[in-house]
C-alpha positions as CSV (number, residue, x, y, z in Angstrom):
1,X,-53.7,14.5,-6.0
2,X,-53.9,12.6,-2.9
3,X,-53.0,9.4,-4.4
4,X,-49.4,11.1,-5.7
5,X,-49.1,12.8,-1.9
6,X,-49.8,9.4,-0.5
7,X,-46.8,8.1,-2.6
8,X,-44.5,10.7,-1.5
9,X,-44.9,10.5,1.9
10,X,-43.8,7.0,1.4
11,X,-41.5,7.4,-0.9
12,X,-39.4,10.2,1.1
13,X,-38.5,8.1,3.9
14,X,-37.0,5.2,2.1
15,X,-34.9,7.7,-0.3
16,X,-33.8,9.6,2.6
17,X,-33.0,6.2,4.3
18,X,-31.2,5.2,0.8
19,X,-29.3,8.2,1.0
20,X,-27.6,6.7,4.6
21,X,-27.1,3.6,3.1
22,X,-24.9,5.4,0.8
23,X,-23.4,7.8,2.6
24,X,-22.5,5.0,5.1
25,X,-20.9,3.2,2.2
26,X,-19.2,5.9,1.1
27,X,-17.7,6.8,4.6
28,X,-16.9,3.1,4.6
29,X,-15.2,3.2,1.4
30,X,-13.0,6.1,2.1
31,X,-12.0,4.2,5.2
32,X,-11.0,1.3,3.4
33,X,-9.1,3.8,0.8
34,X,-7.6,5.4,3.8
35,X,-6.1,2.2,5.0
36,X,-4.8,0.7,1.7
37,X,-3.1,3.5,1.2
38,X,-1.2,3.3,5.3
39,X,-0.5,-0.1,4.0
40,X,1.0,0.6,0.7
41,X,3.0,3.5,2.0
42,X,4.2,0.8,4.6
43,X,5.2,-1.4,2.2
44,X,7.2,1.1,0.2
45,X,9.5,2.2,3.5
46,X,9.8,-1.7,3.7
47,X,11.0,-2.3,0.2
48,X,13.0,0.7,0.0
49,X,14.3,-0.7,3.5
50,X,15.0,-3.8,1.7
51,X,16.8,-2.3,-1.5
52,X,19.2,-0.7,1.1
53,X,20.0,-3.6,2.5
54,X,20.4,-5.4,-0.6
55,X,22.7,-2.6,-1.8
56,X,24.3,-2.2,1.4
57,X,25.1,-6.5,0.5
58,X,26.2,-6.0,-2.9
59,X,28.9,-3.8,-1.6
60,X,30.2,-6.1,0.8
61,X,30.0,-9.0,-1.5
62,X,32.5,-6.9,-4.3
63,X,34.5,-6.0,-1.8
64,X,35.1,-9.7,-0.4
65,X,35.5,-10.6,-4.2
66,X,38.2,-8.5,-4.4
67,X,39.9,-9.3,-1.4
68,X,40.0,-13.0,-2.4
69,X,40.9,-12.0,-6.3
70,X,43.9,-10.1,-4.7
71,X,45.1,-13.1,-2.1
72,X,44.5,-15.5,-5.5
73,X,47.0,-13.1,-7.4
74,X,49.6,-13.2,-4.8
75,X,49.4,-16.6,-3.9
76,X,50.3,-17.0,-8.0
77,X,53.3,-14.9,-7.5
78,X,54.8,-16.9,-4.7
C-alpha cells in the first residue's frame, strides 16, 4: 500500500504538469486558428477587392471595343 501511494504522489505531479503542457498547446492552437482565420478573411476582402476591379476592367475594355468597332464602321462608310 505504500509502495502504490509512493507512486501516486509521483505520479500526480507530472500528470497535472502534462495537463499544462496541453492546455498550453491547446491555447496555443486556438491562437494559431484564430489568426489563420484573420488572414483568410483578409484574403477574401482582397480577392473580392480584386474581382471588382477586374469587373470594373472588363467593362471598360467592352466599352472601348465598341467605341473603336463604331469609328471602324464609319470610317467604311466614308
Amino acid at each position: 500500500m505504500r509502495q502504490i501511494r509512493m507512486l501516486l504522489v509521483a505520479l500526480v505531479p507530472l500528470t497535472v504538469l502534462g495537463a499544462c503542457t496541453s492546455a498550453s498547446d491547446l491555447e496555443s492552437a486556438k491562437q494559431e486558428a484564430a489568426q489563420a482565420n484573420a488572414t483568410a478573411k483578409q484574403a477574401l476582402q482582397a480577392s473580392q477587392a480584386a474581382q471588382a476591379s477586374a469587373a470594373a476592367a472588363a467593362a471598360d475594355a467592352k466599352a472601348a471595343n465598341e467605341k473603336a468597332d463604331r469609328m471602324f464602321q464609319r470610317s467604311l462608310r466614308k
